[in-house]
N, C-alpha and C positions, 0 to 999 in steps of 0.2 A: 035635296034640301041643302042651302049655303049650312057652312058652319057657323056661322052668326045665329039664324035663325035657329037652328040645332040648339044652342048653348042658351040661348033666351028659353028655350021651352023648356030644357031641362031644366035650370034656373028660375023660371018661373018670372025674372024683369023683364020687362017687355023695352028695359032702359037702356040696355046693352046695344038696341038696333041705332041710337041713337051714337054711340061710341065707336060702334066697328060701322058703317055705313055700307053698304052694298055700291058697288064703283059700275057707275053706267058706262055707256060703249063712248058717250063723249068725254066721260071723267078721262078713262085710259087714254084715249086718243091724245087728251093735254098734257098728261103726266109724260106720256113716250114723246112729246113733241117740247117738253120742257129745256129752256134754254141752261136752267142751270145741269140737267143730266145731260145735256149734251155738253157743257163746259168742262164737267167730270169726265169725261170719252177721251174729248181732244184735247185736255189743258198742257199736258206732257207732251205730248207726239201730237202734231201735225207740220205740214210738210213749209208753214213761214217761220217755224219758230227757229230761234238764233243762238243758239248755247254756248257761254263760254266758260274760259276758269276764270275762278273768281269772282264770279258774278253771283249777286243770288236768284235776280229777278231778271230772269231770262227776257231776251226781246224777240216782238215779232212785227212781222212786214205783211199781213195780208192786208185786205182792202177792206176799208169801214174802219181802220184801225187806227183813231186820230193822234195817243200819243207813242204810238211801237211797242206799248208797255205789253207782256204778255200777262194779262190781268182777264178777270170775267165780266170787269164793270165796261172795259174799252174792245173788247172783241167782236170784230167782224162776222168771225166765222157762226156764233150760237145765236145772235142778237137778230130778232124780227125786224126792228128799227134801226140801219146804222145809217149813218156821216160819214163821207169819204168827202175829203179834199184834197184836191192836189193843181199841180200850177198849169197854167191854161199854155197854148202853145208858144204865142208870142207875151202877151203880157195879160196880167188878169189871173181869176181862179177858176177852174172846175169845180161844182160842187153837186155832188151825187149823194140820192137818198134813197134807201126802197120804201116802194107803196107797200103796206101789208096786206090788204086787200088781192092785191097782184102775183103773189109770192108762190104762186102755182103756172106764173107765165113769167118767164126769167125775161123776152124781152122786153115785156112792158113790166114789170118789176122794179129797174132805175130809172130813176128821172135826174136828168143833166144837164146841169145850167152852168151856164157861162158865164161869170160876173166883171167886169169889165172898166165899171165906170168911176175906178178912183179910188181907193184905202179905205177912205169911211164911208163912202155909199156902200161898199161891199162888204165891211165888217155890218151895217146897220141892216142889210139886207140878211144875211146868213142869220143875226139875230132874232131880227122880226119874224123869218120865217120857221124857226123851231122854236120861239112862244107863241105864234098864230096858229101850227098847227100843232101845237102839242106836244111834240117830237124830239122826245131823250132831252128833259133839259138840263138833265146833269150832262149831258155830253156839250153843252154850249158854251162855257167856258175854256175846255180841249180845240172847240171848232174853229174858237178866236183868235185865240192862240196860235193854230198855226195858220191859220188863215192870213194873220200877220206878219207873221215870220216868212212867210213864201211874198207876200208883196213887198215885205223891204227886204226881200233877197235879185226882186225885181226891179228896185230900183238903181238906175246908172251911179257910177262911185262917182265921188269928187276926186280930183286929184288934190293930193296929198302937198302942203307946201315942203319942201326942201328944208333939210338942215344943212345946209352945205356948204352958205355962210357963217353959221353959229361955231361948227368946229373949227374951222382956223383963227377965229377972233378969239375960242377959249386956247386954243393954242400960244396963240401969241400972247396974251396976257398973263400964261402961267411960262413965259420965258423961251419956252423951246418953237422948233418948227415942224410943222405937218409933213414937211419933206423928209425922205430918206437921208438918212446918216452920210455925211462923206468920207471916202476912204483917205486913209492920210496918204501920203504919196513919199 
């Protein structure tokens, strides 16, 4: 006999069974599969996190990880559902997600798309597809973000015009010359 049911009989409330509840075989299975008690396991120690002095909020590098923050909102490592983006080989982005349904078959588990066709087709893409399918949409504003930042890290610089007229004209105007000093002789 559970002790619930023990303590209801001796007690005589039959209201107790409703307070201590008897935990089925799939209750436990979710509780041990719980992303937040695994965030408690690994939040200190695991093998991407980055510790330094002075810091207070440590950073990490695994994958799924969109802003490096070592936090439980942005973590790879506990989370069913992550966003990984990263830069495609020549131009464009990677963006990987896992199926949760898949998550007992690792190679069909991510799914990796190539985005390719332009800044805002591919921020409007990355969008569309985490409010179409549901998926983490507090993480959608992190996914734009750097989704962004990796395609204008992609694009060719301008070169830069020259100051190199402007200092000998402020030169000469305030009297002296750009040239070294002459020795007196």
């Amino acid at each position: 006999m559970s002790t619930v049911r023990l303590f209801a009989s001796l007690t005589g409330n039959q209201s107790h069974q409703q307070v201590f509840p008897i935990l089925s075989a799939d209750t436990k299975a979710s509780i041990m599969d719980s992303s937040h008690l695994s965030w408690l396991i690994v939040r200190d120690h695991h093998a991407y996190l980055m510790k330094q002095k002075n810091i207070r909020k440590p950073f990490s590098t695994e994958p799924g990880n969109l802003t490096n923050l070592s936090s439980y909102r942005y973590s790879g490592l506990v989370h069913n559902k992550t966003i990984t983006i990263t830069p495609a080989e020549k131009k464009g982005i990677n963006f990987v997600y896992k199926r949760v349904k898949k998550a007992n078959k690792p190679a069909k588990a991510l799914v990796k798309v190539t985005l390719k066709q332009g800044p805002r087709r591919t921020l409007k893409k990355i969008s569309n597809t985490i409010k179409a399918n549901k998926y983490r949409s507090d993480l959608r504003q992190a996914a734009l973000r750097r989704a962004s930042a990796i395609l204008r890290s992609q694009r060719p610089t301008k070169p830069r015009k020259g100051k190199a007229g402007a200092a000998p004209a402020a030169a000469a105007a305030a009297g002296t010359t750009a040239a070294a000093p002459k020795k007196a002789e």
